[in-house]
C-alpha positions as a printed NumPy array, in Angstrom:
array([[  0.   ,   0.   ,   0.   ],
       [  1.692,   3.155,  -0.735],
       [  2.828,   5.309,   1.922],
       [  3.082,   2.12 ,   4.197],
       [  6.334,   0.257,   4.308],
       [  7.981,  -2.508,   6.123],
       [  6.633,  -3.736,   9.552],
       [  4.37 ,  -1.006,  10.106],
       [  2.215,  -1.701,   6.616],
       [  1.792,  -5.203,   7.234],
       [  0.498,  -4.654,  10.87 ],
       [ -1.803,  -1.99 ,   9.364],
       [ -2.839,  -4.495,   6.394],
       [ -3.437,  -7.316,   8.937],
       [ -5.3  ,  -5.07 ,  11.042],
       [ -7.32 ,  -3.896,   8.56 ],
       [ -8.369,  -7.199,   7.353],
       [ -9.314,  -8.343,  10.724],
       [-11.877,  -5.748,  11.605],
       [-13.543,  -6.576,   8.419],
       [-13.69 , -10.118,   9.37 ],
       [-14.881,  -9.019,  12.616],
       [-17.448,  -6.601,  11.045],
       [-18.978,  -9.015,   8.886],
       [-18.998, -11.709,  11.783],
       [-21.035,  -8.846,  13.496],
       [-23.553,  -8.601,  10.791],
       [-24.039, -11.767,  10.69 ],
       [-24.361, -12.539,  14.137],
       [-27.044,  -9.938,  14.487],
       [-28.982, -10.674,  11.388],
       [-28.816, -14.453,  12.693],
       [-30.237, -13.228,  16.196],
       [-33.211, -11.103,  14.616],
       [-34.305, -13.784,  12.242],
       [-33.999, -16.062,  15.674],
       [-36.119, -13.26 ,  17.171],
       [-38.421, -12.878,  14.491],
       [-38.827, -16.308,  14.22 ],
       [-39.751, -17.13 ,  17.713],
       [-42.669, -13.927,  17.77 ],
       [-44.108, -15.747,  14.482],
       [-43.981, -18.868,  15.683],
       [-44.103, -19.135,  19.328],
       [-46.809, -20.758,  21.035],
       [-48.465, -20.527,  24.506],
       [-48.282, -24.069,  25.803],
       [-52.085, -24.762,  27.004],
       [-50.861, -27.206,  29.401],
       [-49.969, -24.384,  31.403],
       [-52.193, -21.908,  31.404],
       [-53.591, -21.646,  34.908],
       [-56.471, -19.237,  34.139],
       [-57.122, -19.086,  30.544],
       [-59.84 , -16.196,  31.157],
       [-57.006, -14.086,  33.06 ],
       [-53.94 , -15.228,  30.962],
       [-51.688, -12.26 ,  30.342],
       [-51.144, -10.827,  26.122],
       [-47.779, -12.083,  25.729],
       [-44.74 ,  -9.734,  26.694],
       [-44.021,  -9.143,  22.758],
       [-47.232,  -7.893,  22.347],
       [-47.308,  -5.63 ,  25.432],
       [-43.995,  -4.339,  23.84 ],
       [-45.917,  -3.312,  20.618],
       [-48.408,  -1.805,  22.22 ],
       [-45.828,   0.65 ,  23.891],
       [-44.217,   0.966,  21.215],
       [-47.072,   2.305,  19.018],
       [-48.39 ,   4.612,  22.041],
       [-51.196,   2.211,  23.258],
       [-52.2  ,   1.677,  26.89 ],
       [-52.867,  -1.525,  27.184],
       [-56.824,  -1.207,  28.601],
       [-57.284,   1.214,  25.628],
       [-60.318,   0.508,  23.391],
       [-59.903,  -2.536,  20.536],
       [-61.71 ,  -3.283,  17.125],
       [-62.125,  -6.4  ,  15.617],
       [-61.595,  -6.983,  11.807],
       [-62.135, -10.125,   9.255],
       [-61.657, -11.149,   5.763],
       [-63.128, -13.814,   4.865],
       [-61.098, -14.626,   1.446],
       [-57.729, -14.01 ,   2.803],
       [-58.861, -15.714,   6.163],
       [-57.815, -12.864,   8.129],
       [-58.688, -11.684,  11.528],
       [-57.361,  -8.162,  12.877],
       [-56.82 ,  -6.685,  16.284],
       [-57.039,  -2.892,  15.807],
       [-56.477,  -0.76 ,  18.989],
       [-56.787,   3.115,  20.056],
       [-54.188,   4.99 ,  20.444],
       [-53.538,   8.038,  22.408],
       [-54.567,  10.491,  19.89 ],
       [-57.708,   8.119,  19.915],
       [-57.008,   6.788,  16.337],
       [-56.585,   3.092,  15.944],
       [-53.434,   1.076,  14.737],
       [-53.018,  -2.738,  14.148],
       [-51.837,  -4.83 ,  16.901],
       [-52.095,  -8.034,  15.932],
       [-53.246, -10.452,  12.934],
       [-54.131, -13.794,  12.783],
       [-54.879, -16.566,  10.204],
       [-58.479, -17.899,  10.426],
       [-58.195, -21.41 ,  10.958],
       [-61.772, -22.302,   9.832],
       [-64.877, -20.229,   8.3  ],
       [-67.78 , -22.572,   6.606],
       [-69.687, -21.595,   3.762],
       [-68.368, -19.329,   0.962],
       [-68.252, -15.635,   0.714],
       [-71.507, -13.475,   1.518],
       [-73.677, -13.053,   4.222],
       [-75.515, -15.31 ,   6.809],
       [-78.922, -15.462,   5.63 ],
       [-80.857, -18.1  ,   7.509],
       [-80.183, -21.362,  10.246],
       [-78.624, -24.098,   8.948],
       [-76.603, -22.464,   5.963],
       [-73.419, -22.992,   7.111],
       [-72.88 , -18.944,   6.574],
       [-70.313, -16.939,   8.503],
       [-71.565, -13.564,   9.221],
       [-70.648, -10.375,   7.575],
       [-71.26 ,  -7.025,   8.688],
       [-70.744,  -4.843,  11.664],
       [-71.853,  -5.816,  15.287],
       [-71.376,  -4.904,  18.676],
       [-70.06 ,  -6.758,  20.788],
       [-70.347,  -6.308,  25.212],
       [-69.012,  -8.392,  27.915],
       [-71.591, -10.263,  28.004],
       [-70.556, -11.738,  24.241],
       [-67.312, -13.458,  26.105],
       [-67.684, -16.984,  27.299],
       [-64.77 , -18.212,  29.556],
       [-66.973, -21.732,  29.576],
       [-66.83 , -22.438,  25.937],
       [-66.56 , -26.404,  24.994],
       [-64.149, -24.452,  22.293],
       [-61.879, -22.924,  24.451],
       [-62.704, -19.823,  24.953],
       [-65.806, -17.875,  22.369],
       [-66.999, -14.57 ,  21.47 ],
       [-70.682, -14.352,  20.418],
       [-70.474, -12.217,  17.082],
       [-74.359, -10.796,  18.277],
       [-75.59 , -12.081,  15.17 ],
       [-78.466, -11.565,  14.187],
       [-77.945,  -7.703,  14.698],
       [-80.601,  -5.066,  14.088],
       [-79.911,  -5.034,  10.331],
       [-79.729,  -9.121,  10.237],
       [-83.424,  -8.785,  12.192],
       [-85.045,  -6.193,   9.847],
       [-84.298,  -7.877,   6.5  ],
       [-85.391, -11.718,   7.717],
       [-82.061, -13.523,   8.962],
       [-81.879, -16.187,  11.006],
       [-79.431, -17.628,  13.198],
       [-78.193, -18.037,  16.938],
       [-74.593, -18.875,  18.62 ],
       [-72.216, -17.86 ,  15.941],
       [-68.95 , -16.971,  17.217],
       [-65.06 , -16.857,  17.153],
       [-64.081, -19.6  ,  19.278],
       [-60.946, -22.16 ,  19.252],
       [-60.805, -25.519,  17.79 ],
       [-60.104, -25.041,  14.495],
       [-63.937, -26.395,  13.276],
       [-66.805, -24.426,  12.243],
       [-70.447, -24.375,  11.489],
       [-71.227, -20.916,  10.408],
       [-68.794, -19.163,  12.923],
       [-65.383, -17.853,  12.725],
       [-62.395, -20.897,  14.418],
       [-59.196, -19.972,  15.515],
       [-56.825, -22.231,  17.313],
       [-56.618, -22.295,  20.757],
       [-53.432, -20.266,  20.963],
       [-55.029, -17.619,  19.093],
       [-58.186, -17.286,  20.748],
       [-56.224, -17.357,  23.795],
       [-54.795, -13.595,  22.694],
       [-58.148, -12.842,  21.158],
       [-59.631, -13.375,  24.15 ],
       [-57.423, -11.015,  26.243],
       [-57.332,  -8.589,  23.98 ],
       [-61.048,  -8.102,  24.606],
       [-60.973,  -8.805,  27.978],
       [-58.227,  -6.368,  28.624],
       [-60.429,  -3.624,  26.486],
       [-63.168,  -4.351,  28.602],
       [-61.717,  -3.519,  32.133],
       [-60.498,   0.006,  30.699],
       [-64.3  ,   0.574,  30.042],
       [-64.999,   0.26 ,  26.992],
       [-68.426,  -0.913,  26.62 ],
       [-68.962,  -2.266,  22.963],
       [-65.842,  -3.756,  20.843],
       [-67.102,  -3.259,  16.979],
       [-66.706,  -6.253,  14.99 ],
       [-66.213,  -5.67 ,  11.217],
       [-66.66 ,  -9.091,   9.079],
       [-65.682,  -8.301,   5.17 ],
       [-65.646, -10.85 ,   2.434],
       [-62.531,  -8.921,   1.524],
       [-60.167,  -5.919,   1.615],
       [-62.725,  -3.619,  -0.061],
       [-59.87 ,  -2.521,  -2.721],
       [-61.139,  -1.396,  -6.548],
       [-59.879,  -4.922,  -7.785],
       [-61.438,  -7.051,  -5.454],
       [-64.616,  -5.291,  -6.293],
       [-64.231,  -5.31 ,  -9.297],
       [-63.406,  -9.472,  -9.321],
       [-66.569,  -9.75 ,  -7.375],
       [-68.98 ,  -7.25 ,  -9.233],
       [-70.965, -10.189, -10.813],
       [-71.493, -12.045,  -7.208],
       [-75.204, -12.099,  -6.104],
       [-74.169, -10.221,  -2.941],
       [-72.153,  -7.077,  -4.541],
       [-75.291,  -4.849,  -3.495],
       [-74.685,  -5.677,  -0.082],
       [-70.891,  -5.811,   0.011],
       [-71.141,  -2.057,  -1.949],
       [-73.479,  -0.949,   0.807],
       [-70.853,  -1.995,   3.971],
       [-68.198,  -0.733,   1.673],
       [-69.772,   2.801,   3.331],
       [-68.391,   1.525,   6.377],
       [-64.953,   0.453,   5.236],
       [-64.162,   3.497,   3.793],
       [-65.109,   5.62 ,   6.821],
       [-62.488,   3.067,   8.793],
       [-60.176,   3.563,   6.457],
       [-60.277,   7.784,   6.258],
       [-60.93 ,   8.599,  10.163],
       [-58.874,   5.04 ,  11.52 ],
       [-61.772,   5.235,  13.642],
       [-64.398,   2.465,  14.249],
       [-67.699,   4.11 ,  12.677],
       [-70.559,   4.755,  14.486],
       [-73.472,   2.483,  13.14 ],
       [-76.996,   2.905,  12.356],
       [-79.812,   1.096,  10.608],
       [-82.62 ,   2.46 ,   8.772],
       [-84.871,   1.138,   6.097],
       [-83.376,  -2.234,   5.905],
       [-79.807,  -0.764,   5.61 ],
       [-76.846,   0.151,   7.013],
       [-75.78 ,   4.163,   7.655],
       [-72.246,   4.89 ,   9.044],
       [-71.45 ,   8.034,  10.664],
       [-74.953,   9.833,  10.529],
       [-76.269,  12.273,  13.105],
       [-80.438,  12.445,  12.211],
       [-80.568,  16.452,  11.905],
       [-84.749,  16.268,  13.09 ],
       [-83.231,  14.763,  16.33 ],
       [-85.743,  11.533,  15.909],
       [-84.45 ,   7.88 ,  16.744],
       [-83.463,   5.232,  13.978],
       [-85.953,   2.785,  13.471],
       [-84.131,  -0.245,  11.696],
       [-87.504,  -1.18 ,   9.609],
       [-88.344,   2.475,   9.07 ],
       [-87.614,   5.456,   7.281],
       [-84.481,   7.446,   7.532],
       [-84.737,  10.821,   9.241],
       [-82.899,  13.972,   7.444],
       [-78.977,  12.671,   8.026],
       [-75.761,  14.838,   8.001],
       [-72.403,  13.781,   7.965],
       [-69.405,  16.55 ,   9.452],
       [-68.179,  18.191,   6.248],
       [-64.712,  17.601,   6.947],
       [-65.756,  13.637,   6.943],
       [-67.023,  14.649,   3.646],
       [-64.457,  16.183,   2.168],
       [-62.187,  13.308,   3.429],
       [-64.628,  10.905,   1.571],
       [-64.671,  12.708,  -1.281],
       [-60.711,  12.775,  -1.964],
       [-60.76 ,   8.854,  -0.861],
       [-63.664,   8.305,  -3.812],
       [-61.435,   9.804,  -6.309],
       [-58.952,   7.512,  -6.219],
       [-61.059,   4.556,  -5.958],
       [-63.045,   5.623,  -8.782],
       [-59.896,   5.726, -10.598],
       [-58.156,   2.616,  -9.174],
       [-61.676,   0.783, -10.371],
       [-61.179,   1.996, -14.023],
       [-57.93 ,   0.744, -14.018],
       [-59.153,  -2.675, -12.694],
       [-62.208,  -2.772, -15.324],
       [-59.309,  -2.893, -17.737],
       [-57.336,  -4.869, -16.02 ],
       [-59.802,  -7.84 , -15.467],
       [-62.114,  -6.965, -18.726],
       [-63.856, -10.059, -19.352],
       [-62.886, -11.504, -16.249],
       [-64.295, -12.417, -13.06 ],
       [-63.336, -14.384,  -9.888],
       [-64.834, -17.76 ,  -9.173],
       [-65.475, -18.333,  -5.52 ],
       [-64.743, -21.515,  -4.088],
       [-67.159, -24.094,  -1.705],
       [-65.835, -24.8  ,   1.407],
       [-65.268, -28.317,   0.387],
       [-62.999, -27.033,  -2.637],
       [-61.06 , -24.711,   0.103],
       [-60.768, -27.685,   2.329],
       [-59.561, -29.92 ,  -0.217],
       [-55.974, -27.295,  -0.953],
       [-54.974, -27.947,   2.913],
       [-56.366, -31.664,   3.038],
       [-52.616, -32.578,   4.192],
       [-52.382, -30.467,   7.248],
       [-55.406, -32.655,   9.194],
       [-53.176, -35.945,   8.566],
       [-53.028, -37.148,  12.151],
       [-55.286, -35.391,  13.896],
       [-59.004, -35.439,  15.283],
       [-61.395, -35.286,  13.119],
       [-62.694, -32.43 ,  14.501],
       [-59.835, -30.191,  13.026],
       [-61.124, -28.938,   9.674],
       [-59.262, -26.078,   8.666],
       [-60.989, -24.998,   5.578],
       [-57.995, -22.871,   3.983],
       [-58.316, -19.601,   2.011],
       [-60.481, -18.595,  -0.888],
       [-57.658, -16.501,  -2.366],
       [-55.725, -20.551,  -2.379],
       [-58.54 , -22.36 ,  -4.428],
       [-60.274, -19.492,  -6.278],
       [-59.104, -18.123,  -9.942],
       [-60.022, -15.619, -12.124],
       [-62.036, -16.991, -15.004],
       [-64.042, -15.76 , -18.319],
       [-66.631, -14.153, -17.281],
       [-68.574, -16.844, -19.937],
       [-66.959, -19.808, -17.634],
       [-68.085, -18.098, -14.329],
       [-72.021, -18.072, -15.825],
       [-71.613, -21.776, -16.848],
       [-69.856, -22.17 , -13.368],
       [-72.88 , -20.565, -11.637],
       [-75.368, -22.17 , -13.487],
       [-74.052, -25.726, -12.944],
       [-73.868, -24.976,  -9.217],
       [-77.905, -23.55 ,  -8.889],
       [-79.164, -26.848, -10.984],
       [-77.27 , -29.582,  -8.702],
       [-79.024, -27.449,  -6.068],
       [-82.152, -27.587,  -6.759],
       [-81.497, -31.253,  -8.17 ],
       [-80.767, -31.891,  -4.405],
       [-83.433, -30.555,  -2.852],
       [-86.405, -31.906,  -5.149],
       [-85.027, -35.41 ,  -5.184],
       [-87.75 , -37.975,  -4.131],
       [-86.639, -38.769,  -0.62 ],
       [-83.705, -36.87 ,  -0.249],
       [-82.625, -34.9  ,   2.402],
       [-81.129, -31.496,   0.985],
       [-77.551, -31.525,   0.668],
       [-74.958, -28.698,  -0.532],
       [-74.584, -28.709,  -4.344],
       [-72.42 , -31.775,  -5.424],
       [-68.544, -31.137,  -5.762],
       [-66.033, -33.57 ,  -8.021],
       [-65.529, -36.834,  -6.161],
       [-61.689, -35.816,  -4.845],
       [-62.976, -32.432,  -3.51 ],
       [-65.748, -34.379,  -1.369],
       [-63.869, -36.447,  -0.066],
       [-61.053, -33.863,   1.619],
       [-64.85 , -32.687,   3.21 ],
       [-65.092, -34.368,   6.887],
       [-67.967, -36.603,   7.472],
       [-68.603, -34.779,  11.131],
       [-68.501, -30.988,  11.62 ],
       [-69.29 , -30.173,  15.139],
       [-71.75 , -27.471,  15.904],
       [-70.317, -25.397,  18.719],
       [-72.639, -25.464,  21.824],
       [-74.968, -22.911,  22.343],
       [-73.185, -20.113,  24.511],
       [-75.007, -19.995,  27.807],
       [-73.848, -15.836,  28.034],
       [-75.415, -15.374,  24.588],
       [-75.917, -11.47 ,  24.266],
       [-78.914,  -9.704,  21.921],
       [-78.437,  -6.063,  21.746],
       [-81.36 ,  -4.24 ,  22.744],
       [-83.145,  -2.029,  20.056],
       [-81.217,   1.698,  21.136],
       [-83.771,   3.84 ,  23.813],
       [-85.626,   5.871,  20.942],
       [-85.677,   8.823,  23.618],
       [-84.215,  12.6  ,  23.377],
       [-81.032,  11.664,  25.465],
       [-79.959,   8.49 ,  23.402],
       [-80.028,  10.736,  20.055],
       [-78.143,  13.502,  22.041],
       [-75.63 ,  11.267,  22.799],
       [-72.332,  12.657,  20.845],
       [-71.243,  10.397,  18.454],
       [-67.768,   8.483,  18.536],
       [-67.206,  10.31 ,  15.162],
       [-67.804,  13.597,  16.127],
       [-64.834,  14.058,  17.958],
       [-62.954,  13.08 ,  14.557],
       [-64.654,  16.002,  12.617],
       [-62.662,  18.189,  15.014],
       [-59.493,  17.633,  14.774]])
């Protein structure tokens, strides 16, 4: 090296050499211990054999750190979010500016059915929509670990004709029309809304989705018999996704309203007519600059996927892609795997074939002499990844209704959780 000579240079060259050595070994040492680190948080696991007091076990101490870490007190308020596709569940939680930040995600284990709403008993439907749930929804005595009654049917559910009772999120990895985590994972759940509850908040907001409410997936699922619906609790995602606020929810005329304040001061009636609404103009104006760029996002997608629409898997089709992960165990674990896994995108020709197929072997089911109705058929390898027994989670003995709200001049005084938004 020029400028270096004898002794001195080759001490400086050796020297040199080894703090690389010993720079890189440092890299690598701490890129090995946060992938260890990151690993474990992934893919720990609270072993169940010691939990003392499942209804009082403590969020783990990586989740705790989070929550500092993000400026949350740990009692502050929670929302509850679900895609059905993806098989997501969120944890969303307040904040000390009172907005609301992801804590936690989970992958659903089960969800029956297929996309869309619960409609009546016995149709194997996970709910969508937006319900309240109270303390009252938690039930430490669950055969499935631990549950949460989703409160369906909720006022909306009631006014348009659905039926249904005990459908929750609950552990065991099986479902009948409700939401199944793990045990593990309702574990957390669990806490999370236990924890929410002792800082006083009074109602934790569920929000079920078929899926991220994103131009494409809209526009994938814009020939499904449900879009109508999905459009109108679209209002509702949006309003999440502009304030990062849990919207305050009404029902009028058979339909959802998000973030409304009746201007006439009268009640809403979920059968009846709307009163004169307003919404806080800077909510509006925030709305408005959101619906530009979907409306452009969706143009892009109608190009994107012209002639083209998604096909939505049965559960039996879903079950069939993760067949191999029940190999030696009860028969009462039935994931059901993701939507997004055994779906495609098909000719929009195909999907009307598709759908036409599927209504005939229906109705071919139903009218036969004798027979008892079954699901539409599915191809003989799909059936048989379906499990001959699905157990029907036992009715939860602290099953909560939510009273119809006190149609009096304090309940429509109250200020909305929104309101405060519209000031800041």
């Amino acid at each position: 090296m020029p400028g270096l000579h004898g002794r001195t240079g080759s001490h400086y060259l050796y020297g040199l050499v080894g703090m690389r050595i010993r720079h890189f070994a440092y890299i690598s040492l701490m890129a090995l211990a946060l992938s260890g680190c990151n690993d474990a948080l992934e893919t720990a696991q609270v072993d169940l054999s010691k939990v003392k007091n499942k209804v009082e076990q403590p969020l783990p101490s990586h989740i705790l750190a989070q929550m500092s870490a993000k400026g949350m007190d740990r009692n502050s308020p929670i929302m509850i979010r679900i895609f059905k596709e993806e098989g997501a569940m969120e944890i969303w939680k307040a904040k000390t500016d009172n907005r609301f930040d992801k804590i936690a995600d989970y992958k659903i284990c089960a969800w029956s059915g297929r996309l869309g709403p619960k409609v009546k008993t016995g149709d194997r439907q996970a709910p969508e929509g937006f319900y309240d749930l109270t303390r009252a929804n938690l039930n430490p005595n669950s055969k499935y670990y631990l549950a949460i009654n989703t409160g369906f049917p909720n006022r909306y559910d009631a006014a348009n004709g659905r039926t249904g009772s005990d459908l929750m999120i609950h552990g065991a990895c099986s479902s009948s029309g409700c939401y199944s985590m793990t045990d593990q994972q309702v574990l957390e759940i669990y806490a999370f809304a236990r924890d929410a509850f002792k800082g006083g908040q009074s109602t934790v907001q569920l929000q079920a989705f078929p899926f991220r409410m994103t131009a494409e997936n809209m526009v994938k699922h814009r020939l499904d018999s449900s879009y109508d619906f999905w459009k109108m609790l679209k209002v509702g995602y949006d309003n999440f996704e502009v304030t990062k606020r849990p919207p305050e929810v009404n029902v009028c005329e058979k339909k959802y309203v998000f973030n409304q304040q009746a201007t006439d001061g009268s009640a809403f009636n979920a059968a009846g007519k709307c009163p004169a609404m307003s919404t806080p103009p800077a909510l509006t104006a925030a709305l408005a600059s959101y619906g530009k760029t979907y409306d452009a996002d969706y143009a892009k997608a109608m190009s994107k996927f012209d002639g083209m629409a998604w096909y939505d898997p049965s559960e039996a089709e879903r079950k069939a892609v993760v067949a191999k992960t029940r190999k030696g165990r009860e028969l009462a674990y039935a994931p059901t795997g993701t939507s997004l896994e055994a779906g495609r995108m098909v000719k929009v020709a195909e999907l009307e074939d598709l759908m036409a197929k599927r209504t005939a072997q229906g109705l071919a089911a139903k009218t036969a002499p004798g027979a008892t109705p079954v699901a539409p058929a599915q191809p003989q390898a799909v059936a048989a990844a379906t499990p001959a027994v699905v157990p029907v989670p036992m009715q939860n003995p602290l099953a909560f209704a939510a009273p119809e709200p006190q149609e009096t001049a304090e309940a429509t005084a109250k200020k909305p959780f929104w309101k405060f938004w519209a000031r800041n």
